[in-house]
N, C-alpha and C positions, 0 to 999 in steps of 0.2 A: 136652572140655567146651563147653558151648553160646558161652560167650564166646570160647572161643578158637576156634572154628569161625566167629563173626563176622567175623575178622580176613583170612580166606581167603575170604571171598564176596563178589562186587562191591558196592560201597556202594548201590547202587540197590537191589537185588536186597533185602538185606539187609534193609535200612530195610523196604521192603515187609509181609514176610515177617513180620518180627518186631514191628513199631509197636504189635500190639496187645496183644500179650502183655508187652513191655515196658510200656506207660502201667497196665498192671494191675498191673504188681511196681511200679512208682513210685509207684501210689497206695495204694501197701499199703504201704509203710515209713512204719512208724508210731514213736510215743516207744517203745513197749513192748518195740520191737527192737533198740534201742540196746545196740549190743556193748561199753558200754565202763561203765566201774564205776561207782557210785552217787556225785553230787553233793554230795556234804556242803556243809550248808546253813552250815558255818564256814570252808568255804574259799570264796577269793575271787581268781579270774582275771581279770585283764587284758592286753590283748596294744596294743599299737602298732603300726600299718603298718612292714614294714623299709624303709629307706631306700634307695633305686638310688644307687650309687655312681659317680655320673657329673658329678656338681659337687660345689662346697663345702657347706655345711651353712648355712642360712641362717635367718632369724626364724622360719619357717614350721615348720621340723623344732624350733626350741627350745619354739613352741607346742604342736605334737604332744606332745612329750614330757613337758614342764611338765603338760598337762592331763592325760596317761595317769596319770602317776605323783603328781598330786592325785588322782583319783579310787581309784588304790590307796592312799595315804596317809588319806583318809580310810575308807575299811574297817579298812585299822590301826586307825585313833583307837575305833573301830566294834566292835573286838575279834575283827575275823576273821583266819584265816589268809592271808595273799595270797602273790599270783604275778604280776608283769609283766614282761612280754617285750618284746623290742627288739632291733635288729640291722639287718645290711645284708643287699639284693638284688641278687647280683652275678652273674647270668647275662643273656642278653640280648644280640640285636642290638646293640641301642645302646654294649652297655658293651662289646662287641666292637669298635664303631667308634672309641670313647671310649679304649680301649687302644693300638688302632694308631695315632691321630693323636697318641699321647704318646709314641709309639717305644717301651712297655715290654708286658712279657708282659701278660696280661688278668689274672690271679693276685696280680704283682705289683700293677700299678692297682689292684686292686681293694682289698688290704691296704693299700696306701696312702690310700685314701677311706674304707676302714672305719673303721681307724684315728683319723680325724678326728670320725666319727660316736661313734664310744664316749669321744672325750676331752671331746666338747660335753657327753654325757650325764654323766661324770664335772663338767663344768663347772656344767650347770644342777643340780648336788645331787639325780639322779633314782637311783632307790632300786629299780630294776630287778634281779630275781631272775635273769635269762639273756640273754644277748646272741650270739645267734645269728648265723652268716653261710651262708649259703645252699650256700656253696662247702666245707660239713665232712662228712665224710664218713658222719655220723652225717643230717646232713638228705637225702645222698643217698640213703641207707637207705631212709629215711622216705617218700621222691618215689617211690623203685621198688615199695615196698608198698603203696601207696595206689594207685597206677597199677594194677598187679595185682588190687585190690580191682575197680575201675572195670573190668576184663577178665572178670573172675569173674564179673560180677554182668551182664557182656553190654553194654556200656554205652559201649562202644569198637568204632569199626569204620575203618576205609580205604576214602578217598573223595579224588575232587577236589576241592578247593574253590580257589574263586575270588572277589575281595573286595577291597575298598577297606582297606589297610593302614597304618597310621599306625608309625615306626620307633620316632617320640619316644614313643610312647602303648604300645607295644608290644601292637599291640589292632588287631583287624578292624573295622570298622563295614560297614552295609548302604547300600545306596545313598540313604533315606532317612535316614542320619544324616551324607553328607557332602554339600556344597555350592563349587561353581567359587566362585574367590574371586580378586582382585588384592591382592598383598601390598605392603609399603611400599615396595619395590624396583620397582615396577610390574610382576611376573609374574604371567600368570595359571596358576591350578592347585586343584584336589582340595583340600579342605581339612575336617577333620571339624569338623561345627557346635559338641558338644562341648566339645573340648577345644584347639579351634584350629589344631590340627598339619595339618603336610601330610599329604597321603596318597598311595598308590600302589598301581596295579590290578595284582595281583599273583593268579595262579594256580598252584596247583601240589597237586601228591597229599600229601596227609597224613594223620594221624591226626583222628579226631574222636570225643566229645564229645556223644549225646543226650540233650543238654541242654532239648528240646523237649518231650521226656516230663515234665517237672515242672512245668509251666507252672502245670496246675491248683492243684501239690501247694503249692509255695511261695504262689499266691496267697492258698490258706487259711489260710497261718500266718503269715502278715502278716495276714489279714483279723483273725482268730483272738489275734492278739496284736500288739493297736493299737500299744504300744510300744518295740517288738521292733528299729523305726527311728526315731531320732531326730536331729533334727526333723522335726516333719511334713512339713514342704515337701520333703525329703529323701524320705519315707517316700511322699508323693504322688507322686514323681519313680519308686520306683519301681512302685509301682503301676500307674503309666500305660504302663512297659517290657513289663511283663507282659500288659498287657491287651490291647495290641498283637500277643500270641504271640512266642514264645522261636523263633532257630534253633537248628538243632544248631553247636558250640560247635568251632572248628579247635584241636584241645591237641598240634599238633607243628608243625614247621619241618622241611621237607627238612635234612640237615646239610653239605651243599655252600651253603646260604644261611644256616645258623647254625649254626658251630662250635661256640662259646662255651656250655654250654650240660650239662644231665644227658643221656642218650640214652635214646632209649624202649627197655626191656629185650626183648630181643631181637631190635632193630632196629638196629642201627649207625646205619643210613643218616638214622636220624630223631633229631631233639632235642626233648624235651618242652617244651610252649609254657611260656614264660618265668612268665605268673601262675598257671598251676597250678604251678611249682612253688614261686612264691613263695607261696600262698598258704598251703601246707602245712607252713610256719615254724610257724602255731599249734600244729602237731601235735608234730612233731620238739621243740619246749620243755619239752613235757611225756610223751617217752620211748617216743613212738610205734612208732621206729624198731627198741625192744627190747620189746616189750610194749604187747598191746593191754589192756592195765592201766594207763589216764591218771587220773592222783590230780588233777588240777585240771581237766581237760576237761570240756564247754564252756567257751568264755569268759564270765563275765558281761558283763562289758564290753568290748568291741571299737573302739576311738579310729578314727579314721580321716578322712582330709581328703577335703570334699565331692567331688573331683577321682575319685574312686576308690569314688565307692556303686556301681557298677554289678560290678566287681568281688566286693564285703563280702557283695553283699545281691540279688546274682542268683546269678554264676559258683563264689560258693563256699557256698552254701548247697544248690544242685543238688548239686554235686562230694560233698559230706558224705551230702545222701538216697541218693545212687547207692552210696556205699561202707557205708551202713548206720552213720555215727554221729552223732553232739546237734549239733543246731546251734545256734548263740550266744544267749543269753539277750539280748544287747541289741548295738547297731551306734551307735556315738555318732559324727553324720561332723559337722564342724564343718564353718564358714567360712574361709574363705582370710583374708590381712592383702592392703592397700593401703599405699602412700605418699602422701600428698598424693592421697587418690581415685581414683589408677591402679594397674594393676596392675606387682609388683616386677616389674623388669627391670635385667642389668646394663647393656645395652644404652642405658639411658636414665639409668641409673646411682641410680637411687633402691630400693636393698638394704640393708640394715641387717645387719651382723654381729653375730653372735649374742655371739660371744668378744669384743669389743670393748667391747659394753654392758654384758656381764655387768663387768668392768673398772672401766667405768665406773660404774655404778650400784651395784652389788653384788649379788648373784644372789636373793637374796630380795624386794629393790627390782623386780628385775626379772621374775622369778616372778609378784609381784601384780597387776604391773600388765598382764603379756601374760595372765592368768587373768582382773582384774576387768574387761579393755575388749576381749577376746578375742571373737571373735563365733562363735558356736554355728547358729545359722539365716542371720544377715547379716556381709558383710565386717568387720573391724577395721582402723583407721585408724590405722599405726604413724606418731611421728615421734616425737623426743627429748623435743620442746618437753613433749607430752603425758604423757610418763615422768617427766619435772621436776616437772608438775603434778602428776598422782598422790604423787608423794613428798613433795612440800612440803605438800602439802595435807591427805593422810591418813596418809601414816607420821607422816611428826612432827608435823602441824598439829593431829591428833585423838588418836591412839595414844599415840604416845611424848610429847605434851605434858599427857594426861591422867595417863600414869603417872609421869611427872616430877614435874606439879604436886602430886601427891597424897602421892609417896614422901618430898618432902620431910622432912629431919629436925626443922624445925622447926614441922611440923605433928604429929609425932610420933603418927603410926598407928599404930595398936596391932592388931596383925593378930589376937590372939590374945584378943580379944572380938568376932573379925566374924562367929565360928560364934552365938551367941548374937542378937548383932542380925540375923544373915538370918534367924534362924526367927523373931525377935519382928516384922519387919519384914513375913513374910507371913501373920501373923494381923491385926496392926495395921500401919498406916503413916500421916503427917502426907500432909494434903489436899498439899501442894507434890511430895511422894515418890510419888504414886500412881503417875502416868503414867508415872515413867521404873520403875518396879518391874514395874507391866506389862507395858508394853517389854523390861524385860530375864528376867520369866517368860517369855513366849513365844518368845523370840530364840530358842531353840534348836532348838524343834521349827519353825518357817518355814524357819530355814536349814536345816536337815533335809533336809526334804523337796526344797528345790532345789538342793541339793549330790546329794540322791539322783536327780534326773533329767540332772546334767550342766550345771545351770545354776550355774553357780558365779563367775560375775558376778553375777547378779540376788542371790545369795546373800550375797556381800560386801558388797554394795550394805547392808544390811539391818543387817551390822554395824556398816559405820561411820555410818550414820544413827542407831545405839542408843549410839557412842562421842560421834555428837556432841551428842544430847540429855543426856546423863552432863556434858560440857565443861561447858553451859549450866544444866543443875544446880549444877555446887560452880560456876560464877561467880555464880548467884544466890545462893547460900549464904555464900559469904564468909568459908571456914574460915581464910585466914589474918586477918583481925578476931576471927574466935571466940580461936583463939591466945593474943590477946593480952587476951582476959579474966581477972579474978580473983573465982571459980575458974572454971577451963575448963568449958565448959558441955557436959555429955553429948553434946549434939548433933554435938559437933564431929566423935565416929568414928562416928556416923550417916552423915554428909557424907561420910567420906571411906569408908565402907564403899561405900555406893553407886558412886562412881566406883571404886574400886580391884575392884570386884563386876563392874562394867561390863567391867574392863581381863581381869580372869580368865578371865570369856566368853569374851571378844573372840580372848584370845590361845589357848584351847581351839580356837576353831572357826575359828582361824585357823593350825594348825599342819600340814592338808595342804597349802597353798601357800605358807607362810613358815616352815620347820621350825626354821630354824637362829633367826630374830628372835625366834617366836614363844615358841621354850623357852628363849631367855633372859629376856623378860618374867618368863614364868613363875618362872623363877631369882632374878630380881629381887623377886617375891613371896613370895617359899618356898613355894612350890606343888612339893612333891616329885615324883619321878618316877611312883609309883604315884597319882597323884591327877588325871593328864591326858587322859583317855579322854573318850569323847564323854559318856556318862553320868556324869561329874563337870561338866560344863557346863548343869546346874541352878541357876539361883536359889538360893543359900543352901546347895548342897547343899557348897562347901567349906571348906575354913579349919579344919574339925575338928580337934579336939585333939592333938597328936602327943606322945610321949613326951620333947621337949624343947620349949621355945617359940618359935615362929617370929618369925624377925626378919627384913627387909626387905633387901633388898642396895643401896646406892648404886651412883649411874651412870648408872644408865638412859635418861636425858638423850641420854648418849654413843652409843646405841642404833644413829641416824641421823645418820650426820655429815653436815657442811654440804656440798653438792656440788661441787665444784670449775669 
C-alpha cells in the first residue's frame, strides 16, 4: 500500500515524490467524507484537556474542570443529551523522569497522581460521563488505529529530525520559537519563548507527521468559522502560526530515549510522540477503539488552558483531516490564574490548594467564584481575601438575603397566586415595577447568549446586577410596613412576587455553576424538579398550578454560613 511503501523510502526522497499528490488528498478532505456517524443536534460533547500526572492538582486543573463541566451542565439545563471527558496523561519523558526520582514503577506513579485527579473531580461536584487514563488498554487500541489511519492515508514517513526540545513541554520548537536566556540561578541556556522551559538540541531518526500539507486546509476552517477558537486573541494566535507555514510534525521518540510510552505498531524500536497520543483520549471516550461508530463525536466544546492552543488548534486538527474525521465544533482555551499578579509557583510559594478551599469555603462558594472572576481571554487574580468578597457580598449580601428577606413567615408569600400576577404583571405593571420587570424579562436571553460563548463571568455578572436591583425594589417597597396593615394591601405579594421571581431566575440560571446551592433555593421555593430547565427561566412562566399547593420551605437564611 502507498503508505506503507512510505515507511521504507528515505525521508527526502519521499517528501519529494509525494508532496503533491499528498497537498491534493489534504485539500480534498472535505465535511462530506467524514467516516464517522451523524451529529445529532441533541447530543452535546465536551471534553477537558487530561491532566500529566507529574504534580499535585492545583487551582488551575479545579478551573479547568469547574468551567468544562459548567458548560456541560448548562446543555443539561438546555435539554440536551451530554458527554464530558476527563482523565490523566500518563506517558511521557517527563513522567518517566517523575517516576524514577520517586523510586516507584512509572504505572504505579502514575495511579497514584491519577488517583488525586479523579478525587478533585469527585471533590469539585463535576458531573463527567468518563475518565479516562491514557495507560488502558482500551486507549492503546485506540493510538494503534488512528496511527494506522495516518499510515493508510500516506501521511507517515521516516526521517531525521533535529530541533530544539523542551522535556517540561514535551514539544519541539524551531529556532524561531526559542531564545538564549539567563535563569534566576544565573545559567545561560535555550529556552522556549512560549512557554518558558528549557530546551535541548536534540537529533535523532523518527517518525513523522505531514503536517505541512494542511496548512491551507486548516487556515480555511478557521477563516470559514470565525468562532471555531475562542477568544480571539487565542484564535489571532493561531492564525499568525499558520500563516508563517506548518512543519512536518516529529510523532515518535527513539525508545532507548523514551521507554515510558505506547510503541509505534510495528516498530519496537520507536514510541509514539506523547501528544498524539494524548490527544486521542477524545477519541477512545467515545468507543473509537471498538467502532468507527462514535455516538458523540466531534466535540462541541473543547476546554482547554491557553498554555496548549497550539496543540487543540493546529496538531490535532491536522491529525483528524489526515485520518479522515470532524473536527471540533469549538476549542474554548481560557486564561491562566495569578497570585498577587505573579505567576503560581511553589517555589515562591503563592499556590492555592484546591482541597483545602473547597473545605474551606464549600465547593459551590468556590465554583462561583473561580467561574465569575475566571478569566477567558486575560489572567484571573486568585487570593482568599477575594473569595470572602464574592461570598459575603453576593451569595449572602444579594442571593440568599433576598431570598431570606422575602420567605419570611411573617410576610407570608403566597406562592400560589404568583402564577397569576406574572401574567397580569406583563400586560400591566406600576411605573416603580417597570424597570426591574424588564430586567428580569430579558435576563435570560442575555445570559443566554454569554453562557453560550463561554463567557460565563460576564454572564453572572448580569445576574446578580438583576438580584440586586430586585434587593433595592422590596427595600423601596417596604413589605414589612405593608404586613402590618389592616387589611393587607394586595400590593404586598406583588412586592414579594417580584423579588422571589428575581430569586427563581437567578437560581435557574445559576444551577450549572452552583448545582447543589442553587437546587436548594429552588427547594426552598417549591419549584419542583420538572420545572428547572432553561426554558422555565421565563418571566412568569413559573409557579403554575400543581395538583397540591406550594408552600415555601424555611432556612434559607442557613443556605451560607458565616465563614469562619
Amino acid at each position: 500500500m502507498f503508505g506503507a511503501c512510505l515507511l521504507n523510502r528515505p525521508a527526502v526522497r519521499a517528501g519529494r515524490m509525494c508532496r503533491r499528490q499528498l497537498l491534493a488528498k489534504a485539500q480534498g478532505i472535505g465535511k462530506a467524507q467524514f467516516s464517522t456517524s451523524i451529529h445529532p443536534k441533541s447530543k452535546f460533547y465536551v471534553t477537558q484537556p487530561i491532566f500529566y500526572v507529574n504534580s499535585e492538582p492545583h487551582i488551575g486543573h479545579f478551573y479547568t474542570m469547574v468551567l468544562s463541566d459548567t458548560i456541560k451542565r448548562f446543555a443539561d439545563l438546555c435539554g440536551k443529551t451530554t458527554k464530558l471527558s476527563s482523565g490523566t496523561d500518563e506517558h511521557g519523558q517527563k513522567i518517566q523522569q517523575a517516576a524514577d526520582l520517586a523510586n516507584e514503577p512509572p504505572l504505579d506513579f502514575c495511579t497514584r497522581y491519577s488517583d488525586k485527579f479523579r478525587s478533585l473531580a469527585v471533590a469539585a461536584n463535576t458531573s463527567a460521563t468518563d475518565f479516562i487514563r491514557t495507560t488502558s488498554d482500551d486507549h492503546h487500541t485506540a493510538v494503534r488505529k488512528f496511527w494506522q489511519r495516518l499510515v493508510d492515508g500516506g501521511f507517515i514517513y521516516k526521517g531525521e529530525h533535529s530541533g530544539w526540545y523542551a522535556v517540561s513541554d514535551e514539544a519541539y520548537y524551531t529556532s524561531t520559537q526559542v531564545e538564549e536566556r539567563v535563569n534566576d540561578k544565573g545559567e545561560s541556556g535555550m529556552y522556549a519563548i512560549e512557554s518558558g522551559k528549557r530546551v535541548e538540541w536534540v537529533s535523532e531518526v523518527n517518525y513523522k507527521f505531514r503536517m505541512s500539507v494542511f496548512g491551507e486546509r486548516l487556515l480555511k476552517w478557521i477563516e470559514e468559522n470565525p468562532s471555531v477558537i475562542y477568544p480571539a486573541v487565542r484564535r489571532n494566535e493561531v492564525l499568525g502560526w499558520l500563516r508563517m507555514g506548518l512543519e512536518d510534525l516529529s510523532v515518535s521518540r527513539p525508545r532507548n530515549r523514551q521507554q515510558w510510552g505506547i510503541s509505534v505498531p510495528g516498530d519496537s524500536d520507536h514510541t509514539i510522540y506523547v501528544w498524539v497520543d494524548a490527544l486521542i483520549n477524545y477519541l477512545t471516550v467515545d468507543g473509537f477503539a471498538q467502532s468507527d461508530v462514535l455516538p458523540f463525536f466531534p466535540p462541541n466544546v473543547q476546554v482547554v488552558g491557553k498554555d496548549i492552543v497550539r496543540f487543540h488548534a493546529v496538531y490535532w486538527p491536522a491529525l483528524l483531516m489526515a485520518a479522515n474525521l470532524p473536527l471540533p465544533r469549538r476549542i474554548l482555551a481560557h486564561a491562566h490564574w495569578t497570585m498577587g499578579a505573579q505567576k503560581m509557583s511553589k517555589s515562591i510559594g503563592n499556590v492555592a490548594d484546591p482541597f483545602v478551599d473547597i473545605e474551606r469555603f464549600g465547593v459551590d462558594a468556590l465554583r462561583y467564584f473561580i467561574v465569575r472572576n475566571g478569566g477567558i481571554a486575560d489572567d484571573g487574580d486568585y487570593s482568599n481575601d477575594e473569595v470572602i468578597v464574592r461570598y459575603k457580598k453576593d451569595l449572602v449580601g444579594q442571593l440568599a438575603n433576598l431570598a431570606a428577606r422575602c420567605l419570611s413567615e411573617r410576610l407570608g408569600a403566597d406562592l400560589n397566586v404568583f402564577a397569576r400576577i406574572g401574567q397580569e404583571q406583563l400586560d400591566h405593571a406600576e411605573p416603580g415595577d417597570i424597570a426591574l420587570r424588564d430586567m428580569l424579562v430579558a435576563l435570560p436571553d442575555r445570559v443566554h447568549v454569554l453562557f453560550e460563548q463561554g463567557e460565563f463571568g460576564r454572564g453572572l455578572a448580569l445576574v446578580f446586577d438583576a438580584l440586586a436591583v430586585a434587593n433595592k425594589h422590596v427595600t423601596e417597597n417596604e413589605p414589612w410596613l405593608m404586613v402590618k396593615q389592616a387589611p393587607v394591601p394586595e400590593r404586598l405579594q406583588v412586592v414579594l412576587f417580584y423579588s422571589l421571581e428575581a430569586v427563581r431566575l437567578a437560581s435557574i440560571m445559576l444551577m450549572p455553576v452552583m448545582p447543589i446551592k442553587a437546587a436548594h433555593l429552588l427547594d426552598h421555593l417549591d419549584i419542583t424538579d420538572n420545572e428547572r430547565m432553561w426554558t422555565d427561566a421565563r418571566f412568569g412562566a413559573g409557579w403554575q398550578p400543581l395538583d397540591r399547593l406550594r408552600q415555601s420551605k424555611p432556612g434559607v437564611a442557613q443556605l451560607f454560613p458565616k465563614l469562619e
